[in-house]
N, C-alpha and C positions, 0 to 999 in steps of 0.2 A: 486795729492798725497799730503796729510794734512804732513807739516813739522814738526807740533810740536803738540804733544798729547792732550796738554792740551789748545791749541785753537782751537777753533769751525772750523768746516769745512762750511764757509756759501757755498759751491761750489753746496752742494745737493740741494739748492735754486735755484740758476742758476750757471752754470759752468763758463758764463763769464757776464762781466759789455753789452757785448753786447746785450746776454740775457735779461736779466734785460730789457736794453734799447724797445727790440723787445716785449715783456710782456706792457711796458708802451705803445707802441704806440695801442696796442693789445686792451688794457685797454680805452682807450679814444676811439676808433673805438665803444667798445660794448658803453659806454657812448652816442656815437652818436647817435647810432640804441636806446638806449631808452629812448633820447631827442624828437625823431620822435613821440612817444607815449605821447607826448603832447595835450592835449585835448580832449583825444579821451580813457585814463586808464581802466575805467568802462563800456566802451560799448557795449562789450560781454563778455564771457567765453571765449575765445580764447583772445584775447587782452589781457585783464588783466592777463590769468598764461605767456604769452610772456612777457608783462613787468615783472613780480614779476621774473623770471625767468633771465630775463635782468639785474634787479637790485642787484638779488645772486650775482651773475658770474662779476658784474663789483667790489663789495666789495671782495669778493675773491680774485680777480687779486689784487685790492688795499693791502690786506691785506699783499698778498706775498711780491709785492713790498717793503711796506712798512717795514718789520722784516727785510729782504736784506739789505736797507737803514740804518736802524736805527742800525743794529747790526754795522756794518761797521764804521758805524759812532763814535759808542760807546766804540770801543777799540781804538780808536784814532780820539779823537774831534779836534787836529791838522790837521788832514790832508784834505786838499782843497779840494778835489774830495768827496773824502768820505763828506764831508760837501754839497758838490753839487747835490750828489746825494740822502741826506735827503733832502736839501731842493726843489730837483725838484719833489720829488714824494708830498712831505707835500702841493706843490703849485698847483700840477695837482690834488691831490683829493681836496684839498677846491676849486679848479676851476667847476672839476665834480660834486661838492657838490650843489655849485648855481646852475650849468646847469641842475641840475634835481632836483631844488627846487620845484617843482610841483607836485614830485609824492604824496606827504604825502596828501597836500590839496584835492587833485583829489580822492585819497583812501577815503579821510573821505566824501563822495559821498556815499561811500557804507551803507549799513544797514548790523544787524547780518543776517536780514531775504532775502534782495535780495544777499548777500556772498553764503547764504545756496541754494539758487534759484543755482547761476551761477556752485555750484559745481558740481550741479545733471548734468547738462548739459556738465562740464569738470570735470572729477573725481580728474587729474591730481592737482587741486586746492586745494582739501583736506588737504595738504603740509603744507598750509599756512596759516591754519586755528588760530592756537594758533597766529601767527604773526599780524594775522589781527585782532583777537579780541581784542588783547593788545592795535594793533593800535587804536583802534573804542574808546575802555577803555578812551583814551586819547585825545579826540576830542576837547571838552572844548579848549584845549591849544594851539592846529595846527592853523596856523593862514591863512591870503590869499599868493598867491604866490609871492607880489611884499613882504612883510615884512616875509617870510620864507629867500628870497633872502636875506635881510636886516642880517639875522640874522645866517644865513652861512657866511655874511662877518665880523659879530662881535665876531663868533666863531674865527675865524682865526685869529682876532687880541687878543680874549680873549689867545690863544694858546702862543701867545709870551710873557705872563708873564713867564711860567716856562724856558722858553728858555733864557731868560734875566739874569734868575738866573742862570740856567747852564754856561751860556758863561760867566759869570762874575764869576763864583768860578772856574770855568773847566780852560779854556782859558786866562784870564786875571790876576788871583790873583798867586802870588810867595809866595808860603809858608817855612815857618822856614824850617833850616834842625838841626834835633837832632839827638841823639845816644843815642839808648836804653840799655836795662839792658846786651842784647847779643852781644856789641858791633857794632852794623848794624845801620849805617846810614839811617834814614825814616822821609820824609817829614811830619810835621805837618798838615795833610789834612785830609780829610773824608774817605777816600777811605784806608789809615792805622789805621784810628779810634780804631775798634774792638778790632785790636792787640795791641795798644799803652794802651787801657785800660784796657788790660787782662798784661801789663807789671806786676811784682812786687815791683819793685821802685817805691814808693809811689812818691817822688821827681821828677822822668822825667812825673808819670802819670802827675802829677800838672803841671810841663809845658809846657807837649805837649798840654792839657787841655786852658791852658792858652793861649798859644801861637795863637791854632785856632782859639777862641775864639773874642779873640782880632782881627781876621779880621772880622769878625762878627760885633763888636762892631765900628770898621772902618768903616763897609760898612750899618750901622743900620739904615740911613735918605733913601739912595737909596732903599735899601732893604724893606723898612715900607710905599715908599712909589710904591714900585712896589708890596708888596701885597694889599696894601690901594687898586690899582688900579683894580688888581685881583676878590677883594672882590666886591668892587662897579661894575663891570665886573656880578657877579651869579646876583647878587644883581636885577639888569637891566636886564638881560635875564629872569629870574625866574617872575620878574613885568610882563615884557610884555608879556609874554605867560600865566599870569594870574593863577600864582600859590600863596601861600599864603607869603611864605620864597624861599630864594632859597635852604636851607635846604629842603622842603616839596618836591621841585622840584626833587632833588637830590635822596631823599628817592621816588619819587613816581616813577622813572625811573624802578625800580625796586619790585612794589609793596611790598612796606615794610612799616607798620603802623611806623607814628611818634612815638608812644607809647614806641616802641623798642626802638631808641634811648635816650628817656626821661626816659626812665626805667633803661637804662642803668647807666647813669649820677647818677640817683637821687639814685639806687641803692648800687652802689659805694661810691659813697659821704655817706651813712650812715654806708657804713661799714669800712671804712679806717681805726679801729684800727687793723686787725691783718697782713695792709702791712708797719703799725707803730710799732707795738712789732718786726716783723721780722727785720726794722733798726736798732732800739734798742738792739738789738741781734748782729744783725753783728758789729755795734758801742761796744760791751763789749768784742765780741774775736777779733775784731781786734785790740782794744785799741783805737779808736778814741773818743774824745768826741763830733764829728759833724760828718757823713758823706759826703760828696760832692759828686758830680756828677763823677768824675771822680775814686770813689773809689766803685762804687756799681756794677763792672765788676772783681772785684777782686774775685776768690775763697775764700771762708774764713779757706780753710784749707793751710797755709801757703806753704808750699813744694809740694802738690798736682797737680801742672799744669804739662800739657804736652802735647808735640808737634805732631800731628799727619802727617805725610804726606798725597800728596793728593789720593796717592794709596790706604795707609793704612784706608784713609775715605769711599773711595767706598768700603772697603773689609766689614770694620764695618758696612754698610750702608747694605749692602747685607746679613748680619747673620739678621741683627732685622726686615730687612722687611720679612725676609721669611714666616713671620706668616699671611702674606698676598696671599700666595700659588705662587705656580711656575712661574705663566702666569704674576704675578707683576715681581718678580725678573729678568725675562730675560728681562724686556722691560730697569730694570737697568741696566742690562750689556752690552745693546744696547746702551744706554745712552753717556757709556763711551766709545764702542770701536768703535761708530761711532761719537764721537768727537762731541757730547751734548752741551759742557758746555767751556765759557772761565774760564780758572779757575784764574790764578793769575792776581795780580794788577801789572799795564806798566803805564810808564808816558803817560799823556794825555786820559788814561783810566779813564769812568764816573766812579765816587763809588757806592757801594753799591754791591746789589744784585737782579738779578731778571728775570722769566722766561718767555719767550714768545714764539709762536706755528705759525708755517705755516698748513694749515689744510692738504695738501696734501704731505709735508711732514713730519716734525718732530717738538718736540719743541725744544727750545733753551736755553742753561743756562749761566748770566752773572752772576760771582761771584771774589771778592776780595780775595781771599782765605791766610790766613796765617797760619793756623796750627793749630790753637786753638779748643778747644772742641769747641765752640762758633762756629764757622768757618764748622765744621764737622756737628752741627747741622742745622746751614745753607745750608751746601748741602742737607739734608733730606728736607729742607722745600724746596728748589727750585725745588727740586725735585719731591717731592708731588705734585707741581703747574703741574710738565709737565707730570708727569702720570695722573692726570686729566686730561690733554689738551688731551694727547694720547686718551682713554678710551673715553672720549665723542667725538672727533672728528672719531673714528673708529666707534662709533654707531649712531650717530646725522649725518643728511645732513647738510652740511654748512649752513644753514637760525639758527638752532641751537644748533651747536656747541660748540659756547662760551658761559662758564658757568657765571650766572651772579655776579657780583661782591660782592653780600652779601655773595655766597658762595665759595669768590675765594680762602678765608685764610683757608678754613677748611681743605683741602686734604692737604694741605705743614702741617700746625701745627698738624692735624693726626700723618703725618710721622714722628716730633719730636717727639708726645708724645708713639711713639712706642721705636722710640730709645731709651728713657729717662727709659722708664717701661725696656725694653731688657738688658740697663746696670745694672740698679739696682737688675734684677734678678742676674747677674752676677758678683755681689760685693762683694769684700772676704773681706774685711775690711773694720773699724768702718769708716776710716777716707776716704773710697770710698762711702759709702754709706752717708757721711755728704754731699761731694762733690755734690751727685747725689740731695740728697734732697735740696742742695741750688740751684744748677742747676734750679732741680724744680720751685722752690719757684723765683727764679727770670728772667726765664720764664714766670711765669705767672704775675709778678709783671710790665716785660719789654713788654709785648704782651697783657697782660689785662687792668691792672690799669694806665701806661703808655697809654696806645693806648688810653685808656678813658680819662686820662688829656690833650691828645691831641684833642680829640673830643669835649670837653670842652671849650677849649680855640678857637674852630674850630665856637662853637656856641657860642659863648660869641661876639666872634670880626664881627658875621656873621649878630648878633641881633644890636649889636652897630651901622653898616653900615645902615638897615634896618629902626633905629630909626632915621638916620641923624646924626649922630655921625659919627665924623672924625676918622681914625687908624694913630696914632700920634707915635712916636717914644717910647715916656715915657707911654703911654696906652697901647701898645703891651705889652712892658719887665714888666709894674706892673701884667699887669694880667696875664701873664705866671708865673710870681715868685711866685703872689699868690696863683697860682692854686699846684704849688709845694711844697709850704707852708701847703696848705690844707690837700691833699693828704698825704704828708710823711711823716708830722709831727716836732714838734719841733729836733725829730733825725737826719734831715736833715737841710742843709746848703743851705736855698731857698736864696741867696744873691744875689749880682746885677753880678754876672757872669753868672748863670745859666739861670737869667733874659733876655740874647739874643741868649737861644738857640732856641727860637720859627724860628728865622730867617736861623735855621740850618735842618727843616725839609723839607725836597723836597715834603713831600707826601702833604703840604698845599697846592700846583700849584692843586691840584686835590682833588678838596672841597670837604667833607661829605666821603672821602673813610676811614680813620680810623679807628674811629666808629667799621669796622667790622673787624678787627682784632682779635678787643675785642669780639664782636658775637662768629666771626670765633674760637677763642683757649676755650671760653664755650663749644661750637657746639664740635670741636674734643676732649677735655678731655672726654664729654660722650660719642662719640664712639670709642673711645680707650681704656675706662673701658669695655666699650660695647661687644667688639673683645673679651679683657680680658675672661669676664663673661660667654659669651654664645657661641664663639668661631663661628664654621664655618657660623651656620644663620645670625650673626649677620656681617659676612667679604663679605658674598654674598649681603646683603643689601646694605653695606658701598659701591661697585664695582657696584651695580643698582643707587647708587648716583651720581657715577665717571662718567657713565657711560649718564646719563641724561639731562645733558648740559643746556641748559636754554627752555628745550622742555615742562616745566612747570614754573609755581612760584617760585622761592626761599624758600619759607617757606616751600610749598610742597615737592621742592625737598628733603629739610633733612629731614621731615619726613619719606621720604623713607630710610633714615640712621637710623631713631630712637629717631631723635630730635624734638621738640617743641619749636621753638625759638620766637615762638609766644607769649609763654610765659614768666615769669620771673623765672620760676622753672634752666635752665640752670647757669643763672647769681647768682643766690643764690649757686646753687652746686658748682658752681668752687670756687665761697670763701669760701665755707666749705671745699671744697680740700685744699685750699691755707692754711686754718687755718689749718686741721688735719695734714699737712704736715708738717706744722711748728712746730707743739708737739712733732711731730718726731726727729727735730732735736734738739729742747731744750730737753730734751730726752738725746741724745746724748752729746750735750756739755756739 
């Protein structure tokens, strides 16, 4: 029986830790059985769908294990067991990992034309057709079996960068305690962030602001030189598998032309005047003559905030998707009354936010939650994550299911920008409709232009390594400052604070993912308009997207929503959104 509503029931995973335990030993048995398929992968049509069939079924079991683990682990990184048993599942699959370091080399044996031979003979292979071309796609880089091993043990330690950084801000670091504007006592940490920046005391924002910061700035030798090490980490992997960057590598994981993200960057960088008049805007109603980082979460309609509960989120969440038909909204109502989501922040709880899926069961939602519109629209986007996970794991065989990562931001940002369009239909006043269009506009500013200064700084420090260039304490914080400098303009306050928040982003443990962000909220503004526009054809395509999982290309797949991300036509659209949007509100003020 789930005791409290608002935490996850991981029980539908396994009902006990014994489970769990019985799944692992389960998991290394099939491990064994396709260790045996050792030298012999490609020998017939029978062999080979037995391995590939082997190697599904032992990532699946890992898979479950692993959400069990990690979830457990992530509402309370305190706790010893729960620690034991992320690290026993994290130890057994990089164990598994070497032990069937062979399969790849032994695949790339194959040709497209003896694959096509073996299937005539086992139909059942057809399955794995898209997996295998992919594979073949990728031959150049697979290397021999003793330096695949080599390179499943440099995975494993490449993995303990981000963990270094969890345990040292999670586990280790004491943060201030202050008192906000409603009297409530709330630690200085990441995981109150959102709320402490949506405060209206401009004075405790600054020092809660501050406060963090400064452990940041404590911890900026270690921390510079555990991503130095990170960096030099893609750096060496991406060399020795004979890619050109490990950015190329990154992107070609996923067939995604470099172009996109060079397009992106160079894109951006020539349009940066109208996410500099929109500062400039917010700097004249609010009265500042500088913005700072910690005032660009403020509403700029001063008395306009408001707390939503976390009932009140799922009710609102539930009117604006319904323009998604029925079969969406009950899978949200499912969400919640079978205990989806953590919702609120616990000591020793990781921050943030973030969705992850067992393919035979359900997904999962980890969220900070404090009340904030901010906060409300965060449940639409984690949300969005696991109605994709839903939709494609109900139509896709686990080989693919999981949608690939260029297209993992587009269903969650979808789902904001339904909400964002749903309010604004339903805004009785000047000073709601200002709201909503800032909303808007720093949306896009926080999820596009952000997520691109993040990507920037992602390939700046990525080319520096590459060149033989050290990542030094003072080279990280100038060129984060500068790139904030760049971007926001003389109306921001790029100064030596804002200078160490590079060392405050987690998503850098996980090189080149950014980037799509900024894809991902181009990709969903046009189908969002799209929905708008053309109504039902165009919400049956968006649901053959959801629906697609990584059972094609990435680029392919949005096309099937309606997009070209192939092109630069999206990235130009949304800054003409971002611009016509902000007409709108000069406009109004």
């Amino acid at each position: 029986m789930q005791e409290n509503k608002f935490d996850w029931n991981l029980q539908d995973i396994y009902a006990s830790e014994e489970a769990w335990y019985q799944d692992l030993a389960a998991a290394q048995k099939v491990a064994d059985e396709l260790a045996t398929m050792q030298g012999k992968v490609c020998q017939d049509a029978n062999t080979l769908l037995k391995t590939l069939e082997l190697y599904a079924k032992c990532n699946e079991y890992f898979s479950k294990l692993f959400v069990y683990a990690h979830c457990h682990y992530d509402v309370d990184m305190s706790n010893t067991n729960y620690k034991k048993l992320y690290e026993t599942v994290f130890g057994a699959r990089s164990a598994v990992s070497e032990q069937t370091a062979f399969l790849n080399p032994e695949l790339m044996q194959l040709t497209h034309e003896r694959f096509e031979e073996l299937c005539k003979e086992q139909p059942a292979l057809a399955l794995y057709t898209h997996l295998i071309d992919d594979l073949l796609s990728k031959k150049e880089h697979i290397l021999d079996e003793k330096s695949e091993q080599m390179l499943v043990r440099m995975q494993d330690l490449h993995d303990s960068y981000k963990k270094i950084y969890t345990d040292l801000l999670v586990n280790d670091t004491k943060y201030a305690q202050l008192t906000n504007s409603y009297g409530e006592t709330v630690s200085a940490n990441d995981a109150a962030y959102t709320g402490a920046m949506s405060d209206p005391n401009r004075e405790f924002r600054k020092e809660f602001f501050e406060k963090l910061y400064d452990v940041y700035k404590g911890y900026v030798n270690t921390m510079s030189s555990n991503y130095y090490a990170l960096v030099k980490s893609n750096v060496h992997i991406a060399k020795t598998r004979g890619y050109s960057s490990a950015r190329n590598q990154s992107l070609s994981q996923n067939f995604i032309p470099e172009a996109v993200y060079d397009n992106l960057l160079t894109t951006v960088r020539a349009n940066t005047e109208p996410f500099q008049r929109y500062i400039n805007l917010r700097n004249r109603v609010l009265g500042l003559e500088k913005s700072h980082m910690y005032d660009m979460y403020i509403p700029i309609v001063p008395d306009a905030e408001k707390k939503y509960s976390f009932d009140e989120a799922y009710d609102l969440m539930l009117k604006a998707t319904a323009i998604l038909g029925e079969d969406y909204t009950e899978l949200v109502k499912r969400s919640y009354q079978e205990h989806w989501c953590d919702a609120y922040p616990k000591n020793s709880k990781v921050s943030g936010a973030y969705s992850t899926s067992v393919y035979d069961v359900h997904p999962y939602m980890l969220l900070n939650y404090n009340g904030t519109l901010g906060d409300v629209f965060t449940l639409l986007h984690e949300t969005g994550h696991s109605m994709h996970s839903w939709y494609s794991n109900q139509a896709q065989p686990f080989v693919y299911a999981n949608y690939s990562l260029f297209c993992a931001e587009v269903a969650s940002t979808t789902n904001e920008m339904i909400l964002y369009y749903y309010l604004l239909d339903h805004a009785q006043t000047k000073e709601e409709k200002v709201i909503l269009l800032s909303k808007h506009l720093d949306d896009i500013r926080s999820t596009f232009c952000r997520q691109t200064m993040f990507a920037d700084f992602e390939d700046q420090t990525h080319k520096l390594v590459e060149a033989g260039q050290p990542l030094l304490p003072d080279t990280l914080c100038e060129i984060y400052r500068k790139i904030n400098e760049d971007y926001y303009g003389p109306g921001f306050a790029a100064d030596e604070t804002i200078a160490y928040e590079w060392a405050r982003i987690p998503h850098f443990y996980r090189a080149f993912y950014v980037y799509q962000y900024a894809t991902g909220i181009s990709a969903a503004v046009a189908i969002a308009n799209r929905i708008r526009k053309l109504g039902q054809p165009a919400i049956e395509d968006y649901k053959s997207f959801l629906r697609a999982g990584s059972s094609a290309h990435p680029i392919e797949v949005l096309k099937v929503a309606g997009v070209d991300m192939a092109s630069p036509q999206p990235i130009l659209d949304i800054i003409a959104d971002f611009d016509d949007t902000l007409k709108q509100l000069e406009e109004l003020l």
